[in-house]
N, C-alpha and C positions, 0 to 999 in steps of 0.2 A: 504494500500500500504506500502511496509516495505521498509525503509531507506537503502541506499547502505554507504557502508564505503567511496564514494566519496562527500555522501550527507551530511555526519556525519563531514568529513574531512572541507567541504567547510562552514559549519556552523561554526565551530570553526576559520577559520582562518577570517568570517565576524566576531563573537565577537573580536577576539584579535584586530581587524585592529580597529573596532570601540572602544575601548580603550586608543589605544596606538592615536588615532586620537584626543580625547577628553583632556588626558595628553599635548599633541602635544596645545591645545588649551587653557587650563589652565596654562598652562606652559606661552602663550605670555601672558597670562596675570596677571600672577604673579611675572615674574624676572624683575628684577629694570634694568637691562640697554639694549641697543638694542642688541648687541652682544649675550645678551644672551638669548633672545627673538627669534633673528635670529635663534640660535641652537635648541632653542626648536622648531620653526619654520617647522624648514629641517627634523632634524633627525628622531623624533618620527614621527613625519605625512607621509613624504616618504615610511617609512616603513609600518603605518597605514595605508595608498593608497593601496599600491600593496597586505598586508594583504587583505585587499577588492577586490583587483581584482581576487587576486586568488581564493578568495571565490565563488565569481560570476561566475570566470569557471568552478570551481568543478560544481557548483550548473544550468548551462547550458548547458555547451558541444557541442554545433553547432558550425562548420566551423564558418559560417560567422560573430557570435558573436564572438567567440575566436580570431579573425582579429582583430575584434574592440576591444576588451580589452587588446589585447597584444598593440595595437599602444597608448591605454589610460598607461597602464603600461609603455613605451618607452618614451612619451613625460615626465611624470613623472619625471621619471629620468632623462632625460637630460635638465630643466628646475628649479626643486628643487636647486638644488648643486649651478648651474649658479647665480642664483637669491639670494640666499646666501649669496655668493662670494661677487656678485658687492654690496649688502647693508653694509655688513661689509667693505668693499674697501670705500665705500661715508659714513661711518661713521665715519672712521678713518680718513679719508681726510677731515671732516670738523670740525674735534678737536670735537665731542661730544662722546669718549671715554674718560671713569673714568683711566688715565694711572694707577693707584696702583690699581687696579682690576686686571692686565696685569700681568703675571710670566715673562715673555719675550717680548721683542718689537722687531719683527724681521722685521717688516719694516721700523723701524728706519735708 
């Protein structure tokens, strides 16, 4: 059976996402303070997710799957960011930021 350039495509964006997922997870547990934990957290994994997802619809193609991966992509994003937010918001409110780690304190 010979590969489609959808089948070729969806493979590649499953390794990238699994990468950038892995970094994503090396990352929490390599940087020394929550902040930056947090960032490792969101940004590469976020993006390592939906790498995945999009993998997975290349690589299906059915309505009714494509439903479910689009709404797995949707909470995603609207859940990554948020949750972000409020851990660095309760980090900083309870004084366990390094302040000389900080370029700017703008919620000072």
């Amino acid at each position: 059976m010979l590969a489609t350039a959808a089948d070729w495509l969806g493979a590649g964006c499953l390794v990238a996402g699994a990468l950038l997922s892995l970094a994503a997870g090396i990352g929490v547990l390599r940087f020394p303070d929550t902040l930056s934990r947090m960032h490792a957290a969101t940004k590469p994994q976020t993006l390592g997710v939906l790498l995945l997802v999009a993998g997975v619809a290349l690589r299906l193609r059915t309505p009714g799957d494509l439903g479910m991966i689009g709404l797995v992509a949707l909470f995603q994003l609207a859940t990554a960011p948020v949750a972000a937010q409020m851990i660095g918001r309760a980090t900083y409110r309870s004084g366990a930021v390094d302040e000389a780690l900080l370029d700017t304190d703008e919620l000072r």
